[in-house]
Backbone as XML, in Angstrom:
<?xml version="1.0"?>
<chain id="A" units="angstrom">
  <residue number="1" name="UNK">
    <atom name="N" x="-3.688" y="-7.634" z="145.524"/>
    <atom name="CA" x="-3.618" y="-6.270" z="146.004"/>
    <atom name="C" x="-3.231" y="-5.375" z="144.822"/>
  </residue>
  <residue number="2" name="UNK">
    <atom name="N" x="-3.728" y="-3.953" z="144.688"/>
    <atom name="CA" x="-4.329" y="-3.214" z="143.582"/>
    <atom name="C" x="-2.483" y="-2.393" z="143.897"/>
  </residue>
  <residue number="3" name="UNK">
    <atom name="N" x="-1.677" y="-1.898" z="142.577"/>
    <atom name="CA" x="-0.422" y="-1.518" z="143.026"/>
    <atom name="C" x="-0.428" y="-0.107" z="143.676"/>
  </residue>
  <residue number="4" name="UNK">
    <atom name="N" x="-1.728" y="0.874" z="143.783"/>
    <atom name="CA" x="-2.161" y="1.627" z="144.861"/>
    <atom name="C" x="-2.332" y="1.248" z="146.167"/>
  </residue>
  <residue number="5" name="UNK">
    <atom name="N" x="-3.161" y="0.073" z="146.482"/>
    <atom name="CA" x="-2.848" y="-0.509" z="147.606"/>
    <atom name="C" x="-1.369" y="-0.568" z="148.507"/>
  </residue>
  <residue number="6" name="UNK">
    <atom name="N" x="-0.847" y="-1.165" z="147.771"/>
    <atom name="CA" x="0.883" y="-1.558" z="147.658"/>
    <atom name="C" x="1.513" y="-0.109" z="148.826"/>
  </residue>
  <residue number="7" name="UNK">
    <atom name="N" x="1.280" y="0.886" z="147.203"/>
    <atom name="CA" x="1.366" y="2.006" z="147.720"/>
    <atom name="C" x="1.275" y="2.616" z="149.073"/>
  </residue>
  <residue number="8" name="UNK">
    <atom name="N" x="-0.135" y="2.637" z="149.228"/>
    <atom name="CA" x="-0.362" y="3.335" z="150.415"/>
    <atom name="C" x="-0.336" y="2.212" z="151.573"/>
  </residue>
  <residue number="9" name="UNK">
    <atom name="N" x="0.191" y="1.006" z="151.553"/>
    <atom name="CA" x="0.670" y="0.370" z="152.244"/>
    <atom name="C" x="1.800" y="1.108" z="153.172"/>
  </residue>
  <residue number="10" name="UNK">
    <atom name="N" x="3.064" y="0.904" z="151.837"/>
    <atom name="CA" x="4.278" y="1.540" z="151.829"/>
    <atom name="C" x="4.535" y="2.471" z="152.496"/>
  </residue>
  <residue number="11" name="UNK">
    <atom name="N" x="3.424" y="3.749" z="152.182"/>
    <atom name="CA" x="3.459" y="5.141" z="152.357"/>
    <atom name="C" x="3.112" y="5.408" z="153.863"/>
  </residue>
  <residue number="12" name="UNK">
    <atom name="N" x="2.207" y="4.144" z="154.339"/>
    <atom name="CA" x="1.671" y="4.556" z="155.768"/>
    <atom name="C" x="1.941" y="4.428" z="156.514"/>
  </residue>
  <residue number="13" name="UNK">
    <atom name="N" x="3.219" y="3.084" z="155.944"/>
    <atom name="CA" x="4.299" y="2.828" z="157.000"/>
    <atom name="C" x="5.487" y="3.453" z="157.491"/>
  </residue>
  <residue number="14" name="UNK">
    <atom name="N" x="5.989" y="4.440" z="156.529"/>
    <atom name="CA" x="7.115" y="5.296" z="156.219"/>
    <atom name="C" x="6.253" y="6.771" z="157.144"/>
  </residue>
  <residue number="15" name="UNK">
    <atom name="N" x="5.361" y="7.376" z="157.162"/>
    <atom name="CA" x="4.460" y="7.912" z="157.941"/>
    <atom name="C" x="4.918" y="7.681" z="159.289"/>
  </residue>
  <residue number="16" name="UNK">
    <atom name="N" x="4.209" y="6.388" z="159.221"/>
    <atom name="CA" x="3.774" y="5.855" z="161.173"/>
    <atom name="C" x="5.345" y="5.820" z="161.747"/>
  </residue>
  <residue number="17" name="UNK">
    <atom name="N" x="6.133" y="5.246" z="161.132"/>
    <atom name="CA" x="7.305" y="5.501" z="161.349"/>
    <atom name="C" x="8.591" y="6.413" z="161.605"/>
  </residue>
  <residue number="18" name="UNK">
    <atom name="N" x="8.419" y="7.364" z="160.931"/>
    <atom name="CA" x="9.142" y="8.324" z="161.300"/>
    <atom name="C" x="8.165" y="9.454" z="161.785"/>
  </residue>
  <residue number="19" name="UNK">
    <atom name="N" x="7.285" y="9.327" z="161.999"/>
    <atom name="CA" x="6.569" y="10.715" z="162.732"/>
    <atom name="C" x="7.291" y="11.832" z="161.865"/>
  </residue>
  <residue number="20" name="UNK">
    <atom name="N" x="6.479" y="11.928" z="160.392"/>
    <atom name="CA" x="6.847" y="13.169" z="159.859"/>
    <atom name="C" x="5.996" y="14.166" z="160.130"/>
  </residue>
  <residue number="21" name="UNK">
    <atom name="N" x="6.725" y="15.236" z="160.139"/>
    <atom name="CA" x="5.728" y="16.834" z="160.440"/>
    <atom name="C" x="6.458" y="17.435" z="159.085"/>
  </residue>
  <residue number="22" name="UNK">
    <atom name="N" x="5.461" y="18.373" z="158.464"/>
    <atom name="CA" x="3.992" y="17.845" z="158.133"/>
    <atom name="C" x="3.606" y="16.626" z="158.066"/>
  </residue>
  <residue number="23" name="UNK">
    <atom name="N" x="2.473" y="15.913" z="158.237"/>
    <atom name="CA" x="2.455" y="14.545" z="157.634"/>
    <atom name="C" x="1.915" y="14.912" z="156.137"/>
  </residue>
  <residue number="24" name="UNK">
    <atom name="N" x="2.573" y="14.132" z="155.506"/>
    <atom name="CA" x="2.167" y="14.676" z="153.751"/>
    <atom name="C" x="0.825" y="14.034" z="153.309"/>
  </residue>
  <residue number="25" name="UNK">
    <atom name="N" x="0.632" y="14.317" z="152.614"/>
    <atom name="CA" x="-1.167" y="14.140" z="151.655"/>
    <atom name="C" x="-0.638" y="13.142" z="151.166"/>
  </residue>
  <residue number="26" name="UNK">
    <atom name="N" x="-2.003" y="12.032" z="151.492"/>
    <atom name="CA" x="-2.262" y="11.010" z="150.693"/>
    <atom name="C" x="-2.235" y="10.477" z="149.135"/>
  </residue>
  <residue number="27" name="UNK">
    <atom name="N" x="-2.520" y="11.605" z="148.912"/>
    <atom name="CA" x="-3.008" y="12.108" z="147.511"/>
    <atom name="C" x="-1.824" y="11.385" z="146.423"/>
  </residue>
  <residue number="28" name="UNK">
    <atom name="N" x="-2.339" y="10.434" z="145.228"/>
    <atom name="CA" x="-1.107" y="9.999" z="144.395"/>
    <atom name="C" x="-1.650" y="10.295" z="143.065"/>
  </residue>
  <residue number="29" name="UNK">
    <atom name="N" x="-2.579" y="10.910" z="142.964"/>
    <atom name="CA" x="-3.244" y="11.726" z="141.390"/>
    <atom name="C" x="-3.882" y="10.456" z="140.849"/>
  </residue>
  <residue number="30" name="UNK">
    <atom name="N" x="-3.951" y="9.448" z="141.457"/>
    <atom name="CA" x="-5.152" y="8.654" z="140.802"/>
    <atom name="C" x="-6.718" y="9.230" z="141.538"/>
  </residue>
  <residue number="31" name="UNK">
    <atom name="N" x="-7.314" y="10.241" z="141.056"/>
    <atom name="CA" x="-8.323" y="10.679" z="141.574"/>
    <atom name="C" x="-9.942" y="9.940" z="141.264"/>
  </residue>
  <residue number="32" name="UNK">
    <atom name="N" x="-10.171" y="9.211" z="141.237"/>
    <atom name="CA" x="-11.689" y="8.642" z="141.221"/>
    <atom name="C" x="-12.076" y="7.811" z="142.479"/>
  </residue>
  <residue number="33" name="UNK">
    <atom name="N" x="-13.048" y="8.043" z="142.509"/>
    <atom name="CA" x="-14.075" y="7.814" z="143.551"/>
    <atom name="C" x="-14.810" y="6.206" z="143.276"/>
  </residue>
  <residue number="34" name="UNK">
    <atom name="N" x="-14.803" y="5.026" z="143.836"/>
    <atom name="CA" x="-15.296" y="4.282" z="143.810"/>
    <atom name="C" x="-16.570" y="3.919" z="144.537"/>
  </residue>
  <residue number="35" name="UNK">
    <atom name="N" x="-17.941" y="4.041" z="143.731"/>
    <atom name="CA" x="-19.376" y="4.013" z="144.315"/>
    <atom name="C" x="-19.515" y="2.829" z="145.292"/>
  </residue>
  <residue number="36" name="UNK">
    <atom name="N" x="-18.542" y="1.815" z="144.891"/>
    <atom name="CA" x="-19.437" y="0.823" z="146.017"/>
    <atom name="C" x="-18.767" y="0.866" z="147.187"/>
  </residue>
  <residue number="37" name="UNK">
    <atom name="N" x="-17.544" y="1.204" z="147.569"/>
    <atom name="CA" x="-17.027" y="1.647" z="148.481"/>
    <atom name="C" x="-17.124" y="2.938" z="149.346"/>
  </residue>
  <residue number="38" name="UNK">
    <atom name="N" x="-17.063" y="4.172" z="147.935"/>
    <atom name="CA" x="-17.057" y="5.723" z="148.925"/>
    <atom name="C" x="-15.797" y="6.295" z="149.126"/>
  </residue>
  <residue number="39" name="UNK">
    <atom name="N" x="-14.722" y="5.243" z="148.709"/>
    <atom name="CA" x="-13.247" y="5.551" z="148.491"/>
    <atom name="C" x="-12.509" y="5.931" z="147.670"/>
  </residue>
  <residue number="40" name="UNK">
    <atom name="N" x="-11.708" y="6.772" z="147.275"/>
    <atom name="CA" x="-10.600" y="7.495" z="146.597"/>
    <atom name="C" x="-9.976" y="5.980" z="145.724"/>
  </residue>
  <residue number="41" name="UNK">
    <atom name="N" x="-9.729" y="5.592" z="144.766"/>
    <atom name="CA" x="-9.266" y="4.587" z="144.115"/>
    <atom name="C" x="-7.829" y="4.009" z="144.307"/>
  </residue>
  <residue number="42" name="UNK">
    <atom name="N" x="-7.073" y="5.539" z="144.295"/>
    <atom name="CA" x="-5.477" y="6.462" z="144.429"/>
    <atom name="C" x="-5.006" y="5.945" z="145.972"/>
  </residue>
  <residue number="43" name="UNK">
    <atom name="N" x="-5.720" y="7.002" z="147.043"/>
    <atom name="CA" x="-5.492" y="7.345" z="148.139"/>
    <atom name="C" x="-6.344" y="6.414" z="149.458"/>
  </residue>
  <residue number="44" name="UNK">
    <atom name="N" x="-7.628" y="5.948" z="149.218"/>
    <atom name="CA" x="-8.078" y="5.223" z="149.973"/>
    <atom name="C" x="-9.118" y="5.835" z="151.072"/>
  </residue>
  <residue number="45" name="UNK">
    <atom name="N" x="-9.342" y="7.776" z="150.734"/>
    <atom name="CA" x="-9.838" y="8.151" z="151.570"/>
    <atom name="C" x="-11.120" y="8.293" z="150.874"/>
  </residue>
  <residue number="46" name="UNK">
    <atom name="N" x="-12.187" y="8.772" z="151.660"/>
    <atom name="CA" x="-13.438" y="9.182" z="151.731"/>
    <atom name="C" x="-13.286" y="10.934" z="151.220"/>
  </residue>
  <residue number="47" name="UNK">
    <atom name="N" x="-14.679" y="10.922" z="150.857"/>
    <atom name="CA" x="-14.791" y="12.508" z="150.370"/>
    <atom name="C" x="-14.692" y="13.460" z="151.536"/>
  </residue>
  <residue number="48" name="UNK">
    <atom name="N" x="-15.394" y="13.076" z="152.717"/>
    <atom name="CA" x="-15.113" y="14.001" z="153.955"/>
    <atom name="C" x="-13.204" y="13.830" z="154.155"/>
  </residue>
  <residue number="49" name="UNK">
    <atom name="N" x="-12.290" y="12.966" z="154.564"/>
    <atom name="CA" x="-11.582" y="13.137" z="154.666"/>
    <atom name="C" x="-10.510" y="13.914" z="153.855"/>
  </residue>
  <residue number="50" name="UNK">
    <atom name="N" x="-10.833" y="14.090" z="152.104"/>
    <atom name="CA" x="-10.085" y="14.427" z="151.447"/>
    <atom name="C" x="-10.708" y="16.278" z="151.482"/>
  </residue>
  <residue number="51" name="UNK">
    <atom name="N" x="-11.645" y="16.517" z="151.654"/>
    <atom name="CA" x="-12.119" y="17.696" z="152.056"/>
    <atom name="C" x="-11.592" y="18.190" z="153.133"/>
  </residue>
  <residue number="52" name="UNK">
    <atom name="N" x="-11.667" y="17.632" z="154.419"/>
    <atom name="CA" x="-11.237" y="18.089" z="155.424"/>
    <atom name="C" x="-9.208" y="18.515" z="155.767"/>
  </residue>
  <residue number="53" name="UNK">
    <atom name="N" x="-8.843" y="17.640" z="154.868"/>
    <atom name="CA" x="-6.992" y="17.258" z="154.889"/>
    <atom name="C" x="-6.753" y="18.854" z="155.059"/>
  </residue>
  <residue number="54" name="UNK">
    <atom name="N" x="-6.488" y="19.747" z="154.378"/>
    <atom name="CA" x="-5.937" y="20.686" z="154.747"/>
    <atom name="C" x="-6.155" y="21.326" z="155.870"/>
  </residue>
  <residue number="55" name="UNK">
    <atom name="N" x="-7.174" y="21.487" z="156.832"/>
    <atom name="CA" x="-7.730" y="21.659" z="158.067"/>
    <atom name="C" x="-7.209" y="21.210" z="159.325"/>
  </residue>
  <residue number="56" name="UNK">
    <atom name="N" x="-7.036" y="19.416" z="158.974"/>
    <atom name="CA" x="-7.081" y="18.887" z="160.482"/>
    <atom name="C" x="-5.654" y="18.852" z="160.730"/>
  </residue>
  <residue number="57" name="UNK">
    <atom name="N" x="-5.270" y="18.729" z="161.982"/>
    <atom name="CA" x="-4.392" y="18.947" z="163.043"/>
    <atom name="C" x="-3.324" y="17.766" z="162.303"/>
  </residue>
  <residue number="58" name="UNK">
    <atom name="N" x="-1.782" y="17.874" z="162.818"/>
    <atom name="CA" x="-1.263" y="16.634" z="162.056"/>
    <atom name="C" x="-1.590" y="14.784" z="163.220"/>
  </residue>
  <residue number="59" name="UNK">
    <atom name="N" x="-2.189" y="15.063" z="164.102"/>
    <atom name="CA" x="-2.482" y="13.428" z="164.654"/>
    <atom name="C" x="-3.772" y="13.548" z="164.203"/>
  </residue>
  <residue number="60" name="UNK">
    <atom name="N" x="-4.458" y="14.085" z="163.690"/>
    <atom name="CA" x="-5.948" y="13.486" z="162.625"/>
    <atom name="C" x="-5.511" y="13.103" z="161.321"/>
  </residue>
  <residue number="61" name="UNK">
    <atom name="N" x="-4.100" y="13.650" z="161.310"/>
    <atom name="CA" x="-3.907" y="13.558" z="159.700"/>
    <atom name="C" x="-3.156" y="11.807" z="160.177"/>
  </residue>
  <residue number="62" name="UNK">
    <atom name="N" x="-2.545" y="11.705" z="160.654"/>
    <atom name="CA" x="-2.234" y="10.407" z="161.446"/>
    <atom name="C" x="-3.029" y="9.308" z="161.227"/>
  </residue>
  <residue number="63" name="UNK">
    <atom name="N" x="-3.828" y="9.908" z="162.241"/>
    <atom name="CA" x="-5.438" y="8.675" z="162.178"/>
    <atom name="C" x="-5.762" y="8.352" z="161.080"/>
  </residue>
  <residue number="64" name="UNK">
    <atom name="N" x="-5.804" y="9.734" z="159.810"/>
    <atom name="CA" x="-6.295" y="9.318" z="158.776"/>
    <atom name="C" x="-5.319" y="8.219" z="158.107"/>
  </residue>
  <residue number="65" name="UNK">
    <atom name="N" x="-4.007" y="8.877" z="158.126"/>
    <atom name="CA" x="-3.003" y="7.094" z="157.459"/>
    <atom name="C" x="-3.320" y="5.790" z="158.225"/>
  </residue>
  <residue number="66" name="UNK">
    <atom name="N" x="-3.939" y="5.800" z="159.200"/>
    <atom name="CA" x="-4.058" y="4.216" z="159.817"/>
    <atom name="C" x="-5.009" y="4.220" z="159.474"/>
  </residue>
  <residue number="67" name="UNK">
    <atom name="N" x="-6.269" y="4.679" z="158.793"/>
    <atom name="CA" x="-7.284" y="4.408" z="158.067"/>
    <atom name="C" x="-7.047" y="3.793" z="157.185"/>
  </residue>
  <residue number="68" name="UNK">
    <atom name="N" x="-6.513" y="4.230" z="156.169"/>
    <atom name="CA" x="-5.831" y="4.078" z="154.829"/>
    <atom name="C" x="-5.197" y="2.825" z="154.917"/>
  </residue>
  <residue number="69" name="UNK">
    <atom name="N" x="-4.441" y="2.355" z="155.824"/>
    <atom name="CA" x="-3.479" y="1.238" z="155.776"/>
    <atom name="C" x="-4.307" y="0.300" z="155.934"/>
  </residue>
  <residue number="70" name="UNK">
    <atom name="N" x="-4.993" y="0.174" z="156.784"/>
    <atom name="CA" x="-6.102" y="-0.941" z="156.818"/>
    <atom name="C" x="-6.905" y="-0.816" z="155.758"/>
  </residue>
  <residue number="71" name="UNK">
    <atom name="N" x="-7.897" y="-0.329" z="155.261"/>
    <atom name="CA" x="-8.577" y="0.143" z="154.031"/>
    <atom name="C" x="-7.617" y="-0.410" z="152.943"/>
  </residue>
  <residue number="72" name="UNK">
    <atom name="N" x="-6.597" y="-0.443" z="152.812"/>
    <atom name="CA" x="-5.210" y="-0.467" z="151.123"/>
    <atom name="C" x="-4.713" y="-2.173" z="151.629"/>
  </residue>
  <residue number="73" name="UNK">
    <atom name="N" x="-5.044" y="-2.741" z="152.910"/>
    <atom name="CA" x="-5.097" y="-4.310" z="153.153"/>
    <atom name="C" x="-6.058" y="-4.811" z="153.352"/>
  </residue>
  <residue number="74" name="UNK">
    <atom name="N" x="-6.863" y="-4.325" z="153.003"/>
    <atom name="CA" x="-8.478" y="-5.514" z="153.342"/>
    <atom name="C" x="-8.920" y="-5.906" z="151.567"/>
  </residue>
</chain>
């Protein structure tokens, strides 16, 4: 497991867990895009999701960390 992985392991659990408002951005400044995936290298998201983050509601922003957590363990 990649120590970003690790990361947003960590991060999604500390999230799901305390039900923070705001829920904070994924975002850890490792910014590249991996072609064979479609995923953020850093963060684990997709280009629609990292586009959309400032927009959606905080239980989409939710959904999006249980994306991520699975995605940062597979």
């Amino acid at each position: 497991m990649t120590p970003a992985a690790e990361l947003m392991l960590e991060r999604a659990a500390e999230v799901n867990a305390a039900g923070a408002k705001p829920v904070p951005s994924p975002c850890i400044s490792i910014c590249r895009m991996d072609a064979a995936s479609g995923l953020c290298e850093g963060c684990f998201r997709n280009l629609d999701e990292i586009a959309a983050w400032g927009l959606m509601r905080e239980e989409d922003k939710r959904e999006v960390w249980q994306r991520i957590a699975r995605r940062a363990s597979a």
